[in-house]
C-alpha positions, 0 to 999 in steps of 0.5 A: 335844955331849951326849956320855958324857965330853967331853974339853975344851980348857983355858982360857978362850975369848973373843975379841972382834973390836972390843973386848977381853975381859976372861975369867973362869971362868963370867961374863966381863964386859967392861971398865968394866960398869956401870949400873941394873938393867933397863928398856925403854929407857936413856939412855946419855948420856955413856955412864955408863949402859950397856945391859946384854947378857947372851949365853949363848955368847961368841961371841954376847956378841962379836957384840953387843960389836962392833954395841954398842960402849962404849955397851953392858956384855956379859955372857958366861955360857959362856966356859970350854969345860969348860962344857957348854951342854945341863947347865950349871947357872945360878949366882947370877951367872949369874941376876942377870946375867940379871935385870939385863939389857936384851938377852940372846942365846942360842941355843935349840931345845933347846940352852942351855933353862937360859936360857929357864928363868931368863927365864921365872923373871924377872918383868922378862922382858917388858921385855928384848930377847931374841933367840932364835937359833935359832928366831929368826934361822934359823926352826928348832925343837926337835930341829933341830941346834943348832949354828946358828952353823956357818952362816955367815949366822948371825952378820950376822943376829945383828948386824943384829938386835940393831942393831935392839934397840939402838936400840929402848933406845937411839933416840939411837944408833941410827944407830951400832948399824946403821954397827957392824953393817953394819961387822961384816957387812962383815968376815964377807963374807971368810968367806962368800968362802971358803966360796963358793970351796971350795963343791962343784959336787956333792955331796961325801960325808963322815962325822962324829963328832957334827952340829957342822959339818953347817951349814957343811957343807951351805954347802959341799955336803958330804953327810954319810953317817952321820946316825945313828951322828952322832945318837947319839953327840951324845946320849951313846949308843953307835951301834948295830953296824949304824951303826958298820959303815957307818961303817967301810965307809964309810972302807975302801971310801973312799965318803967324802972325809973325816971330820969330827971334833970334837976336844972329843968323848971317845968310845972308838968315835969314837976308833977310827974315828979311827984307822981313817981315819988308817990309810985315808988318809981326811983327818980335818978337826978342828972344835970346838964352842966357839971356842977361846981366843985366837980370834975367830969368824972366825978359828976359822972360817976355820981349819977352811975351810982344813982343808976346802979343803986337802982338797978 
């Protein structure tokens, strides 16, 4: 999303699927957050202390308050889709959130650095859960695409594991953590359901603005044609003439299926290709980065599936 100017959607975005959030501008907290300040291992007895989450991104922080329930207090740092993760910069907020977390969830690879800082930064950072998605739960590494939560294993991975460091802090609920997580898993099962049924036989060839739906593409069999042109406008550059030529001969010779485009994205180049598509009859499949407001995750997910199915 590292893009010159971004055009974002107002407003807050932060659905929980279990439990209800309560949104702020920066830091959202879930209702009734307290508790101490980090350690190991916590005793949520009667539940007047409650083990501290701290995610990067909302939809992760909505995972975790799904496997954890009232036993935990979740911290979303992004909640508003003004906020762009590669140059967000920590608050004070933010830093204290961090340090007085148990478990934090973020995504890594070079996506959200600006955790991994402030984890490096804290001397208590050896007793915390950290689970890094990325690298973590998918095996990727720094220069792999980033948006690893359009692959539609990625968040039942997520839940299984933090199930798991849940009940590493907390061995008496242990039990509850794993049942929420694999009730969790179990509600993603009519994402993976349409995914399966709009997969392609064949390979299916299409064109993006930037690489934020390549994950969920690749779930469905798309192919995308214009790798590079996607690269450098993700990076905030200007494609080069040969790219943005295939890119447009890609359209008006129809080799392509349809135009995946992210609607957060201001970039008069993608905006012309655009428009170019629309004027071909090439159908634009609108996706974003961020989960917009008053969606969960399956929800937004299973909105742009429908686009796609349509389609295809």
């Amino acid at each position: 999303m590292r893009t010159k100017s971004l055009k974002w959607m107002a407003g807050i975005s932060f659905a929980a699927m279990v439990i209800g959030v309560l949104a702020g501008c920066g830091i959202t907290k879930q209702p009734g957050s307290t508790g101490s300040s980090a350690s190991k291992a916590v005793s949520t007895t009667a539940l007047s202390q409650k083990i501290k989450v701290v995610a990067a991104e909302n939809f992760y922080g909505e995972v975790a308050q799904a496997v954890g329930g009232d036993r935990v207090a979740v911290t979303s740092i992004l909640t508003n889709p003004g906020q762009d993760p590669h140059d967000y910069e920590p608050t004070a907020d933010a830093s204290k959130a961090v340090a007085d977390a148990q478990v934090v969830v973020y995504t890594g690879i070079g996506y959200d650095d600006w955790m991994g800082k402030l984890l490096k930064a804290d001397s208590s950072a050896q007793n915390k859960e950290v689970v890094v998605v990325g690298s973590d739960l998918l095996g990727k590494i720094a220069g792999d695409n980033p948006h690893v939560w359009y692959d539609p294993s990625t968040m039942s991975k997520l839940a299984n594991q933090l199930a798991n460091d849940l009940g590493k802090l907390d061995p008496a609920n242990s039990q509850d953590y794993q049942q929420r997580a694999k009730a969790y898993v179990t509600t993603m099962t009519q994402l993976t359901a349409k995914v399966a049924e709009i997969k392609q036989s064949t390979p299916v060839s299409i064109d993006v603005s930037e690489p934020v739906f390549d994950y969920m593409g690749d779930a469905l069999n798309l192919k995308v044609n214009n790798l590079k042109f996607a690269k450098a406008i993700e990076e905030g550059n200007d494609p080069t003439a040969l790219d943005f030529a295939s890119v447009q001969n890609d359209i008006k010779s129809k080799k392509i299926k349809l135009f995946v485009y992210n609607t957060q994205t201001d970039s008069p180049t993608v905006e012309n290709i655009v428009k170019l598509a629309e004027s071909s009859g090439i159908p634009i499949i609108k996706v974003t980065e961020t989960e917009p407001s008053g969606k969960n995750y399956i929800q937004w997910m299973t909105e742009q599936l429908d686009q796609v199915g349509k389609v295809l």
